[in-house]
N, C-alpha and C positions, 0 to 999 in steps of 0.2 A: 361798546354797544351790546345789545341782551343776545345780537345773534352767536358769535364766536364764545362767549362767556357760558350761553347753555350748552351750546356743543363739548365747551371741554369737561363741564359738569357731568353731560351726559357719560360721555368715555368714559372718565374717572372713576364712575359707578357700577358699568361693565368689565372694566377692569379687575376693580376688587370683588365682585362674581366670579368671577373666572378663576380668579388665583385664589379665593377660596375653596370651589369645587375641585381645581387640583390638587390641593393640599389635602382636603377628602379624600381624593380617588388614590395620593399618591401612599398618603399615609399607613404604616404597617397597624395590623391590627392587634390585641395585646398577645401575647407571650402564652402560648398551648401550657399547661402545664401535664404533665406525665405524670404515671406511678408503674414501679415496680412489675406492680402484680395484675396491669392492665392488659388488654387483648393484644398493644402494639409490640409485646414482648415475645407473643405465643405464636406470631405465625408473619411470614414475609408477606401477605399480601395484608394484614392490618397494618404493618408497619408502613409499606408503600401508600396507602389510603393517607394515611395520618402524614406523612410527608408532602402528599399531593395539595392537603389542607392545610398545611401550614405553609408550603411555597404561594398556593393561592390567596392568602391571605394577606400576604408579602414578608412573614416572620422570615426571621434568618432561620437555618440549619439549626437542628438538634441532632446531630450527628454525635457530639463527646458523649452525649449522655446518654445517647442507646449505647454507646459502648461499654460505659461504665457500670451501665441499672439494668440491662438485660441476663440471660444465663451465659456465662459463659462457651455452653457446645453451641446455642445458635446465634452467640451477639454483632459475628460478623455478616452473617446471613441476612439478618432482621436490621443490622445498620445500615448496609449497600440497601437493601431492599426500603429502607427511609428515606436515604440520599438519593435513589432514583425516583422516587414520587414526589419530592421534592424538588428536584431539578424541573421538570416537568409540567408542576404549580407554579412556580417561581415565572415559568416562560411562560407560562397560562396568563399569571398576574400582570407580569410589563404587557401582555396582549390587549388587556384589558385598560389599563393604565393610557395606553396609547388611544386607544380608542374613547377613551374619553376627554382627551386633552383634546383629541381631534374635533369630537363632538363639540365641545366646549368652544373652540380656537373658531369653528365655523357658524357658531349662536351670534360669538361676540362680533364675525367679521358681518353677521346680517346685521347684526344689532346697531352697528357703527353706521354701515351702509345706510340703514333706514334713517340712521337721526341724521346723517349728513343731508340726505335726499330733502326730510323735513325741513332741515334748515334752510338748503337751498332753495328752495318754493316759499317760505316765510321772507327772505330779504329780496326774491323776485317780486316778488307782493307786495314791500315796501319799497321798490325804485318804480313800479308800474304803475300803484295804485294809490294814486293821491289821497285818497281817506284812509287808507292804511297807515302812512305814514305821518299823516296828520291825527292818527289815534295814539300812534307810540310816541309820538311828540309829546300829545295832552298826558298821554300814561306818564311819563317821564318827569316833565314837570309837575304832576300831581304828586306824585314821588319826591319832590325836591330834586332830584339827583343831576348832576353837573351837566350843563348845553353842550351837545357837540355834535355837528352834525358830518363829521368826519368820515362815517360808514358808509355814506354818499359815495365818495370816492373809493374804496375798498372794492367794493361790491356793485354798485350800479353802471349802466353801462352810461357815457358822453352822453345822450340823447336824452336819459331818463336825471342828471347828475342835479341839474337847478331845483327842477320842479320838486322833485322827494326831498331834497334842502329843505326849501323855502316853506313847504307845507310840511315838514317838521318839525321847525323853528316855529311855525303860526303857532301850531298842534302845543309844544312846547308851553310856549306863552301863554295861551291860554288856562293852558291846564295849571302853571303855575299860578297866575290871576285867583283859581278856585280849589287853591290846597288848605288846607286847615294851616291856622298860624302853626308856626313851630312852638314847641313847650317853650315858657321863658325859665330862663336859667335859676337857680335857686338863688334866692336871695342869698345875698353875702354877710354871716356871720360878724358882728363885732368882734376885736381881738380885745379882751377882757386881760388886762397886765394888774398883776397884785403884787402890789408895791409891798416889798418887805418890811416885818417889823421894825420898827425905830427902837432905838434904845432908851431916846431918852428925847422930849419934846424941849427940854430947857434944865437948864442946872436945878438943881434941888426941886425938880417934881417927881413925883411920886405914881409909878406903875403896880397899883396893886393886883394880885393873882394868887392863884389855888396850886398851879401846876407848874412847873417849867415848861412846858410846853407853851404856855401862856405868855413867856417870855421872850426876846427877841434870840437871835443865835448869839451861842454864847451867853448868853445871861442864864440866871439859876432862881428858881422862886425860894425865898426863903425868909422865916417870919423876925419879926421885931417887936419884944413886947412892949415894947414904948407905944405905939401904934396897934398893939392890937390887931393885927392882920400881918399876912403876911405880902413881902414886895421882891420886883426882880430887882436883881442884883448883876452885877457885872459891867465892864465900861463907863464905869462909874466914874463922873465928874465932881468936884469940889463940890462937898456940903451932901453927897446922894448918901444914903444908907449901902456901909459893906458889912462883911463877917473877917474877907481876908483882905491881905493888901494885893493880889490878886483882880479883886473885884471891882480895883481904881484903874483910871488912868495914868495914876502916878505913882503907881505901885506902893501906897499909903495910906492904912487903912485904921482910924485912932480913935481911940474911947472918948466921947465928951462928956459933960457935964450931965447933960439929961441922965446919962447911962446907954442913950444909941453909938453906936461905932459908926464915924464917917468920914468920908475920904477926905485927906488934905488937900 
């Protein structure tokens, strides 16, 4: 029935909202890149800033590499002073992170609430309201889609159970009465079988041809100048034109008197 099938549609859509926007909010942002000879190297409270902005961001720690790229008299000074503004961001970030899962977590639970409340006032309307449910009958059947008036008992109370039936079933019929026919199916194709070449229609006739290809399998086009053209050859019966004994049935292929070769 169209009521439970849009409801889970509907969730299904708020769903993948959600757990895209948290994928959003959870996601780290790209990777600070540093130099040398930057401010975060010349004093602990740049370094702190640049920590604070990159825990907020949700980056990991760049801690090895103030220790490695800085000067050595302040590199431990200007590291701690990274890794505490960073510590700091970092909890600033999950602050942030939570609060919008939360946000998000309380859209999606209005959002559910509301389409469940729709729903439930949509299938109170079809057990109370006889032309209601005598509409999603006709809709139904205009649709083609399968009779069932099953939702009856799901959803309507004993009292309302016959009559939203009965006048969904009308609704139904009806509406199937005035559907457009269904498309009819595509004609059915002939199966078209092409009967392989013959070799030969009768003893001592004659296949003449340009190609082998021309020829059945197995055979070979090759000329005769007795005949003046050229014939296939091959599976050759008594009396056919050969070259070899090959080209016979009886593995017998002999020069006669014309001057053509043919099979014993």
């Amino acid at each position: 029935m169209v009521a439970a099938n849009e409801v889970s549609r509907r969730w299904g859509s708020l769903a993948l909202a959600m757990t895209a926007v948290i994928a959003v909010s959870c996601g780290p942002q790209p990777q600070t890149q540093y130099a040398a000879s930057s401010p975060v190297c010349t004093s602990v409270e740049h370094a702190q800033r640049a920590g604070y902005n990159d825990g907020v961001a949700g980056q990991p720690s760049q801690f090895n590499w103030f220790m490695s790229s800085c000067p050595p008299h302040s590199r431990d000074a200007i590291a701690g002073g990274y890794q505490e503004g960073h510590a700091r961001g970092y909890a600033e970030h999950h602050a942030i992170v939570a609060r919008n899962v939360e946000a998000q977590r309380v859209a999606y639970a209005s959002a559910a609430e509301a389409a469940r409340q729709a729903e439930s006032a949509h299938l109170h309307r079809l057990c109370t309201d006889a032309s209601a449910a005598y509409q999603a009958g006709y809709n139904a059947g205009y649709r083609r889609e399968p009779m069932s008036a099953d939702w009856t008992h799901r959803y309507c109370a004993p009292a309302h159970r016959s009559t939203a039936a009965e006048k969904y079933i009308a609704g139904f019929h009806a509406g199937m009465g005035q559907a457009p026919a269904p498309p009819a199916p595509p004609p059915v194709q002939p199966v078209i079988v092409v009967a392989p070449r013959s070799t030969r229609a009768a003893a001592n006739s004659v296949d003449t041809c340009r190609f082998s290809s021309d020829c059945g399998d197995g055979q070979s086009c090759r000329h005769v100048a007795q005949l003046g053209q050229s014939v296939c050859m091959g599976d050759g019966l008594r009396g056919d034109y050969c070259w070899f004994d090959s080209d016979c049935l009886s593995d017998n292929c002999r020069l006669r008197s014309g001057g053509a070769k043919t099979c014993k």
